[in-house]
Backbone as CSV, one residue per row, in Angstrom:
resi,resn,N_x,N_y,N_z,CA_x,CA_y,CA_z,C_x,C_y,C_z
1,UNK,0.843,-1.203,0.000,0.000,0.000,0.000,0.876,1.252,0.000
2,UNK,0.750,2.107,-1.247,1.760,3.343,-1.405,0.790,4.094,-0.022
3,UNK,1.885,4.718,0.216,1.478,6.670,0.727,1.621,7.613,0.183
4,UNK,0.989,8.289,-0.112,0.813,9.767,-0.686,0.398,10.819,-0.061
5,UNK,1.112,12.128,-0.015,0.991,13.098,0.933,0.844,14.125,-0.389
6,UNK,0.097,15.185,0.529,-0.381,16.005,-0.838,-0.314,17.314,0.571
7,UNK,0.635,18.387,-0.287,1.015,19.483,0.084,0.586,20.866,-0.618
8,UNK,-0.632,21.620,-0.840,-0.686,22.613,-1.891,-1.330,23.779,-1.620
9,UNK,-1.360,24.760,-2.647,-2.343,26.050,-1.944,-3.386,25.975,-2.397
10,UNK,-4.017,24.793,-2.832,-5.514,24.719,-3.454,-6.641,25.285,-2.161
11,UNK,-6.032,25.588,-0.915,-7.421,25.858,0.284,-8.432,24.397,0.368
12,UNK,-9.300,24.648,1.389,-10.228,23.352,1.599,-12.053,24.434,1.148
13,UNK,-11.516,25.216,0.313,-13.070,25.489,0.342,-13.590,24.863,-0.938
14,UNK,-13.060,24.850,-2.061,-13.664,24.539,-3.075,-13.327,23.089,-3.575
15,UNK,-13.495,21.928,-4.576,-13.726,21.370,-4.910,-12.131,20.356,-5.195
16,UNK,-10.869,21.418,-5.244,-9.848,20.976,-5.981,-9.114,19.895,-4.920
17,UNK,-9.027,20.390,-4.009,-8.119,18.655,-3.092,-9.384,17.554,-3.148
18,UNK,-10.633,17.471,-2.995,-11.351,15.999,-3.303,-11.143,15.528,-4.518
19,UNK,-10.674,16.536,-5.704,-10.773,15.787,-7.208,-9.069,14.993,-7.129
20,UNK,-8.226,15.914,-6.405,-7.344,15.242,-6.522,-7.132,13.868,-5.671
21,UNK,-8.154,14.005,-4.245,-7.589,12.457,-3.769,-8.733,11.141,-5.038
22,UNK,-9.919,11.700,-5.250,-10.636,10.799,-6.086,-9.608,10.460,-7.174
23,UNK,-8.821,10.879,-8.252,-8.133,10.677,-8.978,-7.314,9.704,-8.693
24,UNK,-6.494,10.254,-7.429,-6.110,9.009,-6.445,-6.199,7.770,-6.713
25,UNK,-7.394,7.745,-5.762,-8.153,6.437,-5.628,-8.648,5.463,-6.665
26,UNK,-8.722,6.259,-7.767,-9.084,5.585,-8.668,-8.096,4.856,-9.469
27,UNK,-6.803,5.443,-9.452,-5.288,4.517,-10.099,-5.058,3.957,-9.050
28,UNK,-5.400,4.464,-7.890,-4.449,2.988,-6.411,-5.644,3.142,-5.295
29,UNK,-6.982,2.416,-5.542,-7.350,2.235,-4.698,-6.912,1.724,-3.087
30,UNK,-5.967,1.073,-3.280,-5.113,0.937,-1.877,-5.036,2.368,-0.888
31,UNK,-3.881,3.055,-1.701,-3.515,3.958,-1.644,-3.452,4.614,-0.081
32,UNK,-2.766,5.302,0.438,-3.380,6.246,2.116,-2.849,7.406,1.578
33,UNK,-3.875,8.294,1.571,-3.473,9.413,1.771,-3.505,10.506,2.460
34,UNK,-2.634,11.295,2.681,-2.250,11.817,4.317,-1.928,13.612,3.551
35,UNK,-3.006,14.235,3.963,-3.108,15.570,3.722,-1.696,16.385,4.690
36,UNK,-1.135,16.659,4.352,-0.141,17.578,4.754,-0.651,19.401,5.131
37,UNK,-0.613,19.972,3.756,-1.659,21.142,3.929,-1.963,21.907,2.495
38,UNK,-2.801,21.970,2.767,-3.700,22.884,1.729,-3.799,24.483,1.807
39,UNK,-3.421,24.618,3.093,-3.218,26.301,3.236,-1.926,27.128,2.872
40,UNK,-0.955,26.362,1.952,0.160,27.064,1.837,-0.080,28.417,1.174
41,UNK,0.529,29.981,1.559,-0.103,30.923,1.176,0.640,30.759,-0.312
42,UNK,-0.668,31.555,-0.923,-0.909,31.432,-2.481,0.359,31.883,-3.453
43,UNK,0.810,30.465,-4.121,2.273,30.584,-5.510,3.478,30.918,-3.819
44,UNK,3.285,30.381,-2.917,4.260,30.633,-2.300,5.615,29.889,-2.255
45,UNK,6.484,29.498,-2.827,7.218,28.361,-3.115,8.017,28.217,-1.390
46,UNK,8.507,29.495,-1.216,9.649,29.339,0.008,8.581,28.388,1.024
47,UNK,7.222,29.305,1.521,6.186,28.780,2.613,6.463,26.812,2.328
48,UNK,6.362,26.747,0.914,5.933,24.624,0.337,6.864,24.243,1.306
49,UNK,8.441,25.363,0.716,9.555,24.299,0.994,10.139,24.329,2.334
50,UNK,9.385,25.334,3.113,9.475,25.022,4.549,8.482,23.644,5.040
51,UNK,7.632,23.835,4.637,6.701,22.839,5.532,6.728,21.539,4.642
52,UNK,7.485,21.344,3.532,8.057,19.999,2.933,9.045,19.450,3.475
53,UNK,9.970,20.637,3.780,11.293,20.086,4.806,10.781,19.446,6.161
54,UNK,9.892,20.207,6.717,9.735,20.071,8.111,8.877,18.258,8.310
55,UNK,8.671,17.756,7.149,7.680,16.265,6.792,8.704,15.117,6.744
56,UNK,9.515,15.360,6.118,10.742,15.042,5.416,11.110,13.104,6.609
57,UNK,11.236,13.640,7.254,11.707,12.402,8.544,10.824,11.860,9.223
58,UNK,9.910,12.219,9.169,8.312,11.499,9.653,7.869,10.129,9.116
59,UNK,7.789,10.070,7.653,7.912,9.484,6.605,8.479,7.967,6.481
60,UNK,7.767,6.695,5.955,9.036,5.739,6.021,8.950,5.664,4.592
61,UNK,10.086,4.585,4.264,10.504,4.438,3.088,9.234,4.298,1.844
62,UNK,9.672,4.691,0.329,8.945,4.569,-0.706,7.566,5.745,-0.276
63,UNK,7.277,6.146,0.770,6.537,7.378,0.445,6.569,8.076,-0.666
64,UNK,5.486,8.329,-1.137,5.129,9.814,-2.646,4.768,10.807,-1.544
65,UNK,5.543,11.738,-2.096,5.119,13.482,-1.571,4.485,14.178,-2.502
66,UNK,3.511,14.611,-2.948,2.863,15.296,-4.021,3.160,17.111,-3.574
67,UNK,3.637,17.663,-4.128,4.098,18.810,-3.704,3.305,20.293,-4.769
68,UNK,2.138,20.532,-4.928,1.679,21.185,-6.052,1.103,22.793,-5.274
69,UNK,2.497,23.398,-5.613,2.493,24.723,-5.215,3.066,25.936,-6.765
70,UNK,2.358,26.803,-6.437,2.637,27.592,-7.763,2.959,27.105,-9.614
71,UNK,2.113,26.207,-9.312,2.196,24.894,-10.220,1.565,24.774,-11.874
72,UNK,1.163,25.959,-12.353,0.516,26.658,-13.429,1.763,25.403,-14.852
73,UNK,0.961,24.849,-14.960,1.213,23.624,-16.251,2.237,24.444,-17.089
74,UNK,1.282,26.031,-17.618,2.323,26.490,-19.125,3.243,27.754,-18.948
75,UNK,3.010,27.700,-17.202,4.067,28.805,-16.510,5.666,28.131,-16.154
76,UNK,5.442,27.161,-15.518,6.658,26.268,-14.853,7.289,25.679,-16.246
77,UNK,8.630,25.643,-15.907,9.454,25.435,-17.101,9.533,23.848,-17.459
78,UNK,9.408,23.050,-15.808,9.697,21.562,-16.041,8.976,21.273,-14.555
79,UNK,8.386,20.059,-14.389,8.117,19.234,-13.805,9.283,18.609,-12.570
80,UNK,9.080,17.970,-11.538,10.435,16.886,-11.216,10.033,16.048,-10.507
81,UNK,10.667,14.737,-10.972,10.240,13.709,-9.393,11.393,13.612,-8.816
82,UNK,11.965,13.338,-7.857,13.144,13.505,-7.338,13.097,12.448,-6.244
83,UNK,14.414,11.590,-5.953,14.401,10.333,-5.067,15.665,10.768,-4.244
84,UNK,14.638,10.925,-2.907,15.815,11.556,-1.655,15.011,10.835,-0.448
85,UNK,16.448,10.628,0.259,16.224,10.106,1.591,14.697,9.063,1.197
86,UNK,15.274,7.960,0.618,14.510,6.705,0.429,13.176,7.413,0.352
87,UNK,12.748,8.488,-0.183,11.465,8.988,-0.379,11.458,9.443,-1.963
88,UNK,10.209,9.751,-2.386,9.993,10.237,-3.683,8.889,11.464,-3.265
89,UNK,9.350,12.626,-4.117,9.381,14.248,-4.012,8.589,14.440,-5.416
90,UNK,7.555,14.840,-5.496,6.831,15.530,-7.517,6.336,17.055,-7.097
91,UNK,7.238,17.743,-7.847,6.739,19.344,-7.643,7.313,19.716,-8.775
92,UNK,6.963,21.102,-8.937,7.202,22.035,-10.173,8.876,22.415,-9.954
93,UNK,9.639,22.304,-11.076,11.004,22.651,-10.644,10.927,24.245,-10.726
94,UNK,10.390,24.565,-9.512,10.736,26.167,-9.071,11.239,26.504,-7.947
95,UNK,12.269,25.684,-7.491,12.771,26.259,-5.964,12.793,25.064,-4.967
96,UNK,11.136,24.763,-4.841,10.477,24.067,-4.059,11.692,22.763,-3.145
97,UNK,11.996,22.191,-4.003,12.677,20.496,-3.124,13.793,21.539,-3.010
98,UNK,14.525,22.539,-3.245,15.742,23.025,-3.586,16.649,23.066,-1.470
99,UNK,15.602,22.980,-0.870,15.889,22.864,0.663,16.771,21.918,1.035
100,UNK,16.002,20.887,0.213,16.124,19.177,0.591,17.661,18.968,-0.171
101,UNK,17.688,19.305,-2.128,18.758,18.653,-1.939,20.195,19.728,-1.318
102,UNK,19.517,20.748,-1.108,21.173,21.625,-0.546,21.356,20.887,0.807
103,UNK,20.809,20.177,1.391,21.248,19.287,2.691,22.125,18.318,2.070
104,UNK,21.503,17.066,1.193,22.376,16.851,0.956,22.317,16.078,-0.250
105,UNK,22.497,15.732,-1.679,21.792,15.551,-2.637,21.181,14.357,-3.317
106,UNK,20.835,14.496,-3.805,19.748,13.280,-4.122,20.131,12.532,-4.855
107,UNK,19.554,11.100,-4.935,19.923,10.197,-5.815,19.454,10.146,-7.054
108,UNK,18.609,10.753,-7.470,17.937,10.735,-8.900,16.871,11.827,-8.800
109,UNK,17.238,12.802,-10.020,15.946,13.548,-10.382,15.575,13.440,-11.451
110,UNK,14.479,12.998,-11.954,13.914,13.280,-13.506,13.103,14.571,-13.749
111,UNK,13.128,15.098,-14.887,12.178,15.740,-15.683,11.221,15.463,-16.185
112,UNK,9.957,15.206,-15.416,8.868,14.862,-16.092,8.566,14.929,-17.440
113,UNK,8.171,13.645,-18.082,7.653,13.678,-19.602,5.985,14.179,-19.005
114,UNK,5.597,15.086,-20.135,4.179,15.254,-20.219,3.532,14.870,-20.980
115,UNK,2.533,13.971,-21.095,1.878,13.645,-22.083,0.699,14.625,-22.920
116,UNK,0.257,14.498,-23.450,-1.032,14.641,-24.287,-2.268,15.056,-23.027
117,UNK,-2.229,13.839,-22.237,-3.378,13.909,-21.425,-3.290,14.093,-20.398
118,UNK,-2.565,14.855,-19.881,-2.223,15.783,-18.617,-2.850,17.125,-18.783
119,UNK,-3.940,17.658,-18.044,-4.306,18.716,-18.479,-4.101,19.480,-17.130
120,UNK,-3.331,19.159,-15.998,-2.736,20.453,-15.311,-1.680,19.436,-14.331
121,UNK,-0.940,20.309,-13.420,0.230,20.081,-13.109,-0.669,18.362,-11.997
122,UNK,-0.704,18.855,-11.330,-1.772,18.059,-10.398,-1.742,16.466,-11.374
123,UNK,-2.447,16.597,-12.717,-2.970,15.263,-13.147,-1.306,14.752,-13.629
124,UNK,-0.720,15.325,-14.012,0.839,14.694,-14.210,1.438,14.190,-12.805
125,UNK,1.401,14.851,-11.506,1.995,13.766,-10.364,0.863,12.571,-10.103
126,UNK,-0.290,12.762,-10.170,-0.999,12.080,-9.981,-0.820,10.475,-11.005
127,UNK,-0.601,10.993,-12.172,-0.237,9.830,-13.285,1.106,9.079,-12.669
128,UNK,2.123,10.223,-12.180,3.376,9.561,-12.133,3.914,8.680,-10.799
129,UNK,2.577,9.293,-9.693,2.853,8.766,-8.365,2.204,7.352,-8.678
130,UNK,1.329,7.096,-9.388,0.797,5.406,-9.916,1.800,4.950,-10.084
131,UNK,2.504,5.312,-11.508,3.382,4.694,-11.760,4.639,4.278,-10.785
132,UNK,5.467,5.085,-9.654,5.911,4.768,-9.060,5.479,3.808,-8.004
133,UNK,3.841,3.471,-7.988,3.871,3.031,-6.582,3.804,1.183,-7.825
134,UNK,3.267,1.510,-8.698,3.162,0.227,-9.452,4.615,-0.644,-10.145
135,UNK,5.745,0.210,-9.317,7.747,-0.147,-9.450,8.097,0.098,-10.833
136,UNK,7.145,1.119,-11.648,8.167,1.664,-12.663,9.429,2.656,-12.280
137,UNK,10.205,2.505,-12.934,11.768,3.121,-12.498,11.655,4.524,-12.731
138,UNK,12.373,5.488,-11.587,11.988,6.810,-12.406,12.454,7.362,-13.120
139,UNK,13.849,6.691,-13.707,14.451,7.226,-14.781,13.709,6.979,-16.113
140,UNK,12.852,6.148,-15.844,11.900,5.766,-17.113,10.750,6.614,-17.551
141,UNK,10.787,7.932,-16.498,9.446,8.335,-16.691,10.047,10.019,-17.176
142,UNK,10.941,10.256,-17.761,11.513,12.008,-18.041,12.737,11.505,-18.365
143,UNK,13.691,12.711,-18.207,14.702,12.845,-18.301,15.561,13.268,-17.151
144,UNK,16.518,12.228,-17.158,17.332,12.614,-15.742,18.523,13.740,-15.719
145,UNK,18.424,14.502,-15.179,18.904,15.804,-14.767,19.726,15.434,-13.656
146,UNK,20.727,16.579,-13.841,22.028,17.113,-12.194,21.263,17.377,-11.249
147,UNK,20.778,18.223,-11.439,20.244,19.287,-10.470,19.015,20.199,-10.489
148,UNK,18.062,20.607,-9.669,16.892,20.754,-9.478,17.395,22.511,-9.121
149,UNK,16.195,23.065,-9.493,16.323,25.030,-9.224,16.434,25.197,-7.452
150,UNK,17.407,25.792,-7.403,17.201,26.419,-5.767,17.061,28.249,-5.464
151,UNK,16.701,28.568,-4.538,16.775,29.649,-4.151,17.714,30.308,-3.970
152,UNK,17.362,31.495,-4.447,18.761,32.163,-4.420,18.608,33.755,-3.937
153,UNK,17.144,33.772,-3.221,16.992,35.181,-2.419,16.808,35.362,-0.980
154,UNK,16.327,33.802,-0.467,15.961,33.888,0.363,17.439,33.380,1.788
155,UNK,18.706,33.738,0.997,19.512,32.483,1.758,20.056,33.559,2.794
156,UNK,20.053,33.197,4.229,21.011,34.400,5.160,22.149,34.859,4.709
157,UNK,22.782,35.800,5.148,23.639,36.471,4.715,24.931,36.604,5.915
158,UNK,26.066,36.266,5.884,27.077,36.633,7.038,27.833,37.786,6.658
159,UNK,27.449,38.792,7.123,28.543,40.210,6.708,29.475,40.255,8.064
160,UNK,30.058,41.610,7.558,30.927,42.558,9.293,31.627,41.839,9.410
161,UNK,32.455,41.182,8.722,33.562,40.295,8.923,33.109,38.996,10.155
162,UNK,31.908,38.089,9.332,31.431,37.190,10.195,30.816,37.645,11.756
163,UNK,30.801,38.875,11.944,29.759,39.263,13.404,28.698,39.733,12.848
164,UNK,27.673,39.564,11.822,26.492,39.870,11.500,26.345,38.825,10.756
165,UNK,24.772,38.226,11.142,23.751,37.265,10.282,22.653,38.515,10.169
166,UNK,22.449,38.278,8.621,20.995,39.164,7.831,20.147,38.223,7.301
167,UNK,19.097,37.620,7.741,18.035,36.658,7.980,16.932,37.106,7.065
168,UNK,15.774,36.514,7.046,14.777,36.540,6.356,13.303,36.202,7.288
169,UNK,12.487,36.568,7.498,11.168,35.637,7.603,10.927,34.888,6.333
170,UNK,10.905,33.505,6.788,10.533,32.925,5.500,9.050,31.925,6.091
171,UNK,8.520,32.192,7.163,6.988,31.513,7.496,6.633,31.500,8.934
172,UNK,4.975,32.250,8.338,4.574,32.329,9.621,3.319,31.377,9.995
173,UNK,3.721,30.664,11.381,2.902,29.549,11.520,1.414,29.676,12.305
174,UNK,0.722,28.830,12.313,-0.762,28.879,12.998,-0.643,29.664,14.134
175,UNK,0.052,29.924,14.876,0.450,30.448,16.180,1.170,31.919,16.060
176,UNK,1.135,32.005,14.906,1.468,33.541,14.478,2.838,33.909,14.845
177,UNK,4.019,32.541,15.221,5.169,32.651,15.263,5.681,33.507,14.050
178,UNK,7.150,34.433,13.971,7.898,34.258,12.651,8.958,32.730,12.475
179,UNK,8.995,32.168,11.367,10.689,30.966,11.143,11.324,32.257,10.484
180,UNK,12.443,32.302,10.912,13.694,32.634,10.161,14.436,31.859,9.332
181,UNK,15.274,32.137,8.469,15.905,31.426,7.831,17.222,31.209,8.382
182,UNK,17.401,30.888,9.286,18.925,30.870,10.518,18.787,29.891,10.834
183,UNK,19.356,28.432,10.294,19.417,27.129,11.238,20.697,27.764,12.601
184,UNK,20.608,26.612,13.341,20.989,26.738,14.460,22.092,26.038,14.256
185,UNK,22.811,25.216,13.109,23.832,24.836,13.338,24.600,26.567,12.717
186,UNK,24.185,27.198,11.698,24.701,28.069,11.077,24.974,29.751,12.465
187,UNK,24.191,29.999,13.502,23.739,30.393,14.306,24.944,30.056,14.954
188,UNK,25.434,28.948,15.746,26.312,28.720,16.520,27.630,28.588,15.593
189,UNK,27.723,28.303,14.324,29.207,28.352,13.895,29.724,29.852,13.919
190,UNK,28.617,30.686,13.597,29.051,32.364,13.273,28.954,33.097,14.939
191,UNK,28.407,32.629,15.784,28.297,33.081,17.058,29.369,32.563,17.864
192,UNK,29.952,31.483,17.633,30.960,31.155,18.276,30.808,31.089,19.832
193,UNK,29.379,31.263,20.410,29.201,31.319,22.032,29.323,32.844,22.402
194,UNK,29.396,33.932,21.212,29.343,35.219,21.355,28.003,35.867,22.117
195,UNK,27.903,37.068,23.140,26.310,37.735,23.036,26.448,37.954,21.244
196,UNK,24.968,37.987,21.530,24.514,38.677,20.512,23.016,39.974,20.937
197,UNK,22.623,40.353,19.932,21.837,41.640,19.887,20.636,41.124,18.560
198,UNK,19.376,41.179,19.085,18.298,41.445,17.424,17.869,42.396,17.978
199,UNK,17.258,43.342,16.463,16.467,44.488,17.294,15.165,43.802,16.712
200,UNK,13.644,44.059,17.277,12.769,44.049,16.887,11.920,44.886,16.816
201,UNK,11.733,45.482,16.069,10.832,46.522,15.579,11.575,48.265,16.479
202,UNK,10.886,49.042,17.152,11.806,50.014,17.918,11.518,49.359,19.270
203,UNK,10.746,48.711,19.696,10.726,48.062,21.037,11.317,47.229,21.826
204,UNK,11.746,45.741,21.467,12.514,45.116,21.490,13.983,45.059,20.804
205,UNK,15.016,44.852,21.765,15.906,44.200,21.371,16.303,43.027,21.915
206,UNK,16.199,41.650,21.510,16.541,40.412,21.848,18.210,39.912,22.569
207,UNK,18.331,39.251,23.207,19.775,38.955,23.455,20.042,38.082,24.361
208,UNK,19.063,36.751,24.052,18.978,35.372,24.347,17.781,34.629,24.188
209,UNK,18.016,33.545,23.675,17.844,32.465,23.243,17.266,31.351,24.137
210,UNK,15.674,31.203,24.385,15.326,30.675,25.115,15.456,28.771,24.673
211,UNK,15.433,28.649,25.752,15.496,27.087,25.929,14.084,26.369,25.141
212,UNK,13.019,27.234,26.069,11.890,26.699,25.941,10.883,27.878,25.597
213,UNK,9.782,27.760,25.625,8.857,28.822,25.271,9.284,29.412,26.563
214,UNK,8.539,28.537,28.019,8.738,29.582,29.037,9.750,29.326,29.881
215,UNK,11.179,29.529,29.446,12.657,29.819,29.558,12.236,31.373,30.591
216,UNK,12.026,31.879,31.295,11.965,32.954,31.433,12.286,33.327,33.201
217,UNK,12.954,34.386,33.650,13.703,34.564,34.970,12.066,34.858,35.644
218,UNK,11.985,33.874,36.574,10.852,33.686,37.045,10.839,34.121,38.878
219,UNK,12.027,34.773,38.716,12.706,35.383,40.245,12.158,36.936,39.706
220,UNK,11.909,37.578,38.835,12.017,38.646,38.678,10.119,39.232,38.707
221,UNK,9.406,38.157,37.593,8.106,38.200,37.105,7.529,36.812,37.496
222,UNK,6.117,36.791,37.310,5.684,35.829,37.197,5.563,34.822,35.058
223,UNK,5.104,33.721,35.130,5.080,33.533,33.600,3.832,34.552,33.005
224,UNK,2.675,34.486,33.510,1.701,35.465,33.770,2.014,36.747,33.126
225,UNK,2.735,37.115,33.723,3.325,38.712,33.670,4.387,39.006,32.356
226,UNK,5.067,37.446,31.524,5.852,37.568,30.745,4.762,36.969,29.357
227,UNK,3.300,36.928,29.320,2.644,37.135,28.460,2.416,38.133,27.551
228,UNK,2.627,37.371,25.941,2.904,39.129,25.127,4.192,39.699,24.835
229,UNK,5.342,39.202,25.430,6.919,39.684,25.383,7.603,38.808,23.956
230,UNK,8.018,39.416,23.411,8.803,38.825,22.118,10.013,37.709,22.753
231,UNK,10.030,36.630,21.934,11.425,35.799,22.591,11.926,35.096,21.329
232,UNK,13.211,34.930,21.001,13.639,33.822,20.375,13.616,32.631,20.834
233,UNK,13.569,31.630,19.828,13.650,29.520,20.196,14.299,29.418,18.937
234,UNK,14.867,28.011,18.926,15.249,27.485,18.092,14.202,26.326,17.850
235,UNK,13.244,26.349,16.962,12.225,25.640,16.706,12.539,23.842,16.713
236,UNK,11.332,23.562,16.176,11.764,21.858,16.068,12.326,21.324,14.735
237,UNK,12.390,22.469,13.529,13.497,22.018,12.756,14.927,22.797,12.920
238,UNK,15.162,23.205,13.946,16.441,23.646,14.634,16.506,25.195,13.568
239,UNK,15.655,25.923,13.063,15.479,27.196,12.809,15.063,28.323,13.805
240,UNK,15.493,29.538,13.283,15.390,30.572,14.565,13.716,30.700,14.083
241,UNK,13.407,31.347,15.524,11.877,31.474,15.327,11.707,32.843,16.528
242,UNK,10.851,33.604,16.274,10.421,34.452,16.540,8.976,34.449,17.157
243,UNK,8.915,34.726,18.146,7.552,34.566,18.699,7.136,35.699,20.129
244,UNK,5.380,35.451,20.341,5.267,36.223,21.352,4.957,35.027,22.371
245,UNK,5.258,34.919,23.447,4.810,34.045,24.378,3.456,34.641,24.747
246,UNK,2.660,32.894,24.789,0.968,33.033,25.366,0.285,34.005,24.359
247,UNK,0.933,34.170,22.604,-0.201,35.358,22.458,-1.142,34.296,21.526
248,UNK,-1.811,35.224,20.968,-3.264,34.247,20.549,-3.713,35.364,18.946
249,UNK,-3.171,34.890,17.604,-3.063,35.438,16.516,-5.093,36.176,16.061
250,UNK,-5.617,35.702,16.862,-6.798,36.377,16.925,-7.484,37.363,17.517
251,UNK,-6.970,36.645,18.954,-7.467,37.738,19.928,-6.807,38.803,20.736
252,UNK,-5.345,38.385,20.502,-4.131,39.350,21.012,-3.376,39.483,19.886
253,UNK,-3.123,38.830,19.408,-1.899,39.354,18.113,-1.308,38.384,17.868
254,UNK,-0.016,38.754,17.013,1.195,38.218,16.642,1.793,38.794,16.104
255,UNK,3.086,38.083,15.701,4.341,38.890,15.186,4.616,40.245,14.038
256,UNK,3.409,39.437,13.340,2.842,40.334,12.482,2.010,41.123,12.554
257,UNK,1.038,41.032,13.514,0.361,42.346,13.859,0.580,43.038,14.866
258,UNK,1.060,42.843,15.606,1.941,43.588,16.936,3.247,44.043,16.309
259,UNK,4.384,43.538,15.813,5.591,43.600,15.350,5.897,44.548,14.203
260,UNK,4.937,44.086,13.784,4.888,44.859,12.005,5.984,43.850,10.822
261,UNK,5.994,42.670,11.633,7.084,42.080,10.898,6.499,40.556,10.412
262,UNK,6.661,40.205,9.162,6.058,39.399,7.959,6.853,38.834,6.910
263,UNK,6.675,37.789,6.205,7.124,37.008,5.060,7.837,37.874,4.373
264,UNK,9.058,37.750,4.318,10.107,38.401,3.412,11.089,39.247,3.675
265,UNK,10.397,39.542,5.470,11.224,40.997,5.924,12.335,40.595,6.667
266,UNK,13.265,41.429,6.941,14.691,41.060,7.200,14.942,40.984,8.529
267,UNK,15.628,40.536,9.273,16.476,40.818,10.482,17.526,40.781,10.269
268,UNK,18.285,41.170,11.904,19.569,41.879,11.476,19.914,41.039,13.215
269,UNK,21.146,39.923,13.130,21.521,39.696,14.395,22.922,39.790,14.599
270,UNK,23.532,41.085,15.512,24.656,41.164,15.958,25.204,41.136,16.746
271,UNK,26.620,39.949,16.756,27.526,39.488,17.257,28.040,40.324,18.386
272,UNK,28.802,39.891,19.565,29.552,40.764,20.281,30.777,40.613,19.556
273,UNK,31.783,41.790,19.471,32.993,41.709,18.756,33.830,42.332,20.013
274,UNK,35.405,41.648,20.408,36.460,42.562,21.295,36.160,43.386,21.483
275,UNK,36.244,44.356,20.222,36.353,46.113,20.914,35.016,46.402,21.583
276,UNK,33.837,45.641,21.906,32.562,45.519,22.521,32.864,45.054,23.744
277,UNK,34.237,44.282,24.024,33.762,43.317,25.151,33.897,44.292,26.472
């Protein structure tokens, strides 16, 4: 029995994720399929390839990932199925897997052949995830390619002679957290165990790194009392994350509506250097 996970910005209001699991079902009635999300914000590629990464190890072997984000058939240049970490990846080659193989690279990517009777991006993984789950080879199904498109705007930046990281929001979650684009191994090679400094917005400036959500000097305040205060974590895919403790993206806020800070916008985190110490 294949698995198939289906990741896209189709939303759950209208009609388009039931046609795609019926389609499904109908080449692999077996089949399980395991909705990932449907709310990715709209043609967002960076948002896919965060929350594709974050699936990635959950997963056991021979899984299909259906990945159909910004996925316009006669916009996207090529198709890809891609075979990483004993899994199989089908998205539009725009960025999207580009997370996965800069970790570390993959064993096979093809270029989807399109047929005749593919009439949008959707019915081509759908054709090709059959075929994989039915042990056709995937070099049999396109053309095999080096290398898949990666990003090339969204990547941090180390200036100041290595005492500055220039970051990104690259997704904000149900909880109205910001992710940064700062893994934590990259974080500690350039920090070296240095303070550091974020500013946030004119109110905050950050300058540690909580353990936990409520990491917080509890000799001073109560947790109570530290409701609403901006804090850094290093999330559960070891990315910096930005958040308000205890807030509530409806009825109190979030990062983005308290902060003024959103998908694309920058931070700035600096190092302590000698002539500082």
């Amino acid at each position: 029995m294949s698995i198939i996970t289906l990741t896209t910005d189709f939303g759950i209001k209208d009609h388009f994720v039931a046609v795609a699991k019926g389609k499904l079902l109908s080449l692999m009635p077996n089949c399980q399929i395991i909705d990932v999300s449907h709310k990715v914000d709209f043609y967002n590629i960076t948002n896919a390839s965060y929350i594709v990464n974050g699936i990635c190890d959950a997963f056991p072997k021979d899984t299909i990932h259906i990945v159909c984000v910004d996925a316009e058939l006669y916009e996207v240049e090529s198709f890809i199925a891609l075979h990483w970490n004993d899994q199989y990846f089908l998205a539009p080659n725009n960025g999207i897997l580009g997370t996965l193989t800069e970790q570390y690279p993959s064993d096979l990517i093809v270029e989807l052949e399109i047929s005749d009777s593919v009439k949008c991006a959707m019915d081509l993984f759908i054709q090709t995830a059959s075929k994989i789950s039915s042990g056709e080879k995937l070099e049999n199904l396109g053309k095999v390619v080096e290398s898949c498109v990666t990003f090339v705007d969204v990547k941090p930046i180390v200036a100041n002679d290595g005492n500055v990281i220039r970051g990104t929001i690259i997704y904000e979650d149900h909880y109205g957290n910001a992710v940064i684009n700062v893994s934590k191994s990259m974080f500690n090679e350039v920090g070296r165990g240095r303070n550091f400094r974020m500013s946030v917005g004119t109110r905050y400036k950050i300058s540690r790194i909580n353990k936990f959500y409520s990491d917080f000097n509890l000799e001073v305040k109560t947790l109570k009392d530290y409701e609403g205060d901006a804090l850094l974590i290093f999330n559960e895919l070891d990315f910096l994350q930005l958040s308000l403790y205890k807030s509530n993206p409806v009825k109190t806020g979030s990062v983005k509506s308290l902060l003024g800070l959103t998908y694309r916008d920058s931070v700035t985190i600096e190092f302590e250097t000698k002539e500082q110490e």
